[in-house]
C-alpha positions as CSV (number, residue, x, y, z in Angstrom):
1,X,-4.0,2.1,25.1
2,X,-4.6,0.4,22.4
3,X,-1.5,0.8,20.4
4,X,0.6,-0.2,23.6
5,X,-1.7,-3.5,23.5
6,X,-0.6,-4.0,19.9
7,X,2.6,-3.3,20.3
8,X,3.2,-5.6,23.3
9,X,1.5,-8.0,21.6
10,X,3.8,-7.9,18.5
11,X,6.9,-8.3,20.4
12,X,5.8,-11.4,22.3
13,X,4.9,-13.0,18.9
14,X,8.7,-12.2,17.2
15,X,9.7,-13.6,20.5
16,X,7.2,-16.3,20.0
17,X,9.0,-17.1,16.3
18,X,12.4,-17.6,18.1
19,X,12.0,-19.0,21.5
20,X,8.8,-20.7,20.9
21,X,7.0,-18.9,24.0
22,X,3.5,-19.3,23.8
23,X,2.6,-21.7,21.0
24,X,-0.4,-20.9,18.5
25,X,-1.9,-18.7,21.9
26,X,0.2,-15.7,21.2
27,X,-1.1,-15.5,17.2
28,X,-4.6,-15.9,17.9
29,X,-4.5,-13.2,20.6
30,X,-2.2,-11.2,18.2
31,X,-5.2,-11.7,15.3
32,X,-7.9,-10.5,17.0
33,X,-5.7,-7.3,18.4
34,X,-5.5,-6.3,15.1
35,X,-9.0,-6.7,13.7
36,X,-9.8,-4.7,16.5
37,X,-7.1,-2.2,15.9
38,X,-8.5,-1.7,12.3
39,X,-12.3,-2.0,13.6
40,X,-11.4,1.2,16.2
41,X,-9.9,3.0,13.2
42,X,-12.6,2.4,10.7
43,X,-15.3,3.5,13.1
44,X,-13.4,6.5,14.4
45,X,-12.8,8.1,10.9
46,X,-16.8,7.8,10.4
47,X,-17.6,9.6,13.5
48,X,-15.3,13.0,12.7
C-alpha cells in the first residue's frame, strides 16, 4: 500500500516538473512519503 502511495506520488511530481501541476504541494507531500517509507523499513527490519 505503501509502495503504490510512493509510486503515485512520484509520478505526479515528474509531472509536477513539466506541467507545473501542483506547485511546492506535490514535493512536500512527496517528502514526508518517503521519510515514512524509510521510517516503515527501519522499524520493520528491527522487529524480524
Amino acid at each position: 500500500m505503501l509502495l503504490t502511495i510512493a509510486v503515485i506520488l512520484a509520478i505526479l511530481w515528474l509531472l509536477g516538473f513539466i506541467g507545473g501541476i501542483g506547485g511546492s504541494l506535490i514535493h512536500i507531500i512527496l517528502v514526508i512519503a518517503v521519510i515514512v517509507f524509510v521510517y516503515n523499513f527501519l522499524t520493520s527490519r528491527r522487529r524480524v
